[in-house]
N, C-alpha and C positions, 0 to 999 in steps of 0.2 A: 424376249431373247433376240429375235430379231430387228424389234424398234427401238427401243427403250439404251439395252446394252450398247446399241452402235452411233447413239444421240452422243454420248457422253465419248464415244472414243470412234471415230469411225474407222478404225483397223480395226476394229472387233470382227471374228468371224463366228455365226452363231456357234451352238452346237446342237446339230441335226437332231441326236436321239433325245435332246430337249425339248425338241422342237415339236418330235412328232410326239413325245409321250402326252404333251399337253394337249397334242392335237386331240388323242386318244379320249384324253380328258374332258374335252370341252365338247364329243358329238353327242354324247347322252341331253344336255342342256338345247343341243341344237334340232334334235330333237323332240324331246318336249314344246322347243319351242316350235317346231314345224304341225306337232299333233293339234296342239292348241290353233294355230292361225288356219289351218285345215278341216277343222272340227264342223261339222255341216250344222251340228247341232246349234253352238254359238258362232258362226262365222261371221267376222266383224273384220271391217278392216286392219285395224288397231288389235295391240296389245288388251284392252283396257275399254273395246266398247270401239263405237261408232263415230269417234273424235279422236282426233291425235293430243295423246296427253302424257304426263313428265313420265309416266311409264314406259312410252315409247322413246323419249327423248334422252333417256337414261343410260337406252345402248347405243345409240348413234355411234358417240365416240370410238366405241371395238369395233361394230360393222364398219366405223370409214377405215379403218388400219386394217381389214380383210386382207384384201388388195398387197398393198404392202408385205403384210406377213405372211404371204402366200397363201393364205387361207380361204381364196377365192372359190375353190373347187367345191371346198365343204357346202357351198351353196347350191352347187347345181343340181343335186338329189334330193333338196328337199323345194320344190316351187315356190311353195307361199310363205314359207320365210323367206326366198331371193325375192317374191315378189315386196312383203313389205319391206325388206331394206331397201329397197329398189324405191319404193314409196317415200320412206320417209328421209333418204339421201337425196331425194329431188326434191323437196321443200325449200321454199325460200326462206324459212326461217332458220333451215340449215343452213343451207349458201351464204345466209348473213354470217353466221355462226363460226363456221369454216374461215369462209375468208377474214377472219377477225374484227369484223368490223362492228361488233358486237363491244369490242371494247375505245368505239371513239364516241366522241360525247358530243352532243348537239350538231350533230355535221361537220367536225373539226377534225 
């Protein structure tokens, strides 16, 4: 609502109670995913174990548009999920990722 819509027209203005319905939507997952990354029992850094692997690399894309779609705040109550986005947004294989360079070919 916030990204996507206003790529394609930037006089788009969202619409809030979409905005937050989804928010509504989206803290159960965030959630779970905080119970998980918190769990003393399995606590791992990763998603997926003691390595950063395509599990983790899978959400990157929504945690980088947080920020962006306002959805920055949803982080600060849960620690250790802001910490691993925190983790796995500081990777150089993100930064490569990000800044597109992911798509030049032999150093070109």
């Amino acid at each position: 609502e916030k990204i996507l819509k206003k790529r394609g027209n930037p006089a788009y203005v969202a619409n809030e109670a979409i905005c937050e319905a989804k928010k509504l939507e989206l803290r159960p997952t965030l959630d779970l995913m905080e119970a998980e990354l918190s769990n003393s029992e399995w606590r791992t850094p990763f998603i997926a174990g003691p390595n950063f692997t395509i599990a983790d690399a899978t959400f990157m894309p929504y945690f980088a548009l947080f920020g962006p779609a306002g959805l920055a705040l949803e982080l600060e109550s849960r620690p250790a999920l802001k910490k691993w986005v925190g983790q796995c947004l500081s990777r150089p294989s993100w930064q490569y990722t990000k800044d597109m360079k992911v798509m030049e070919l032999n150093g070109k």
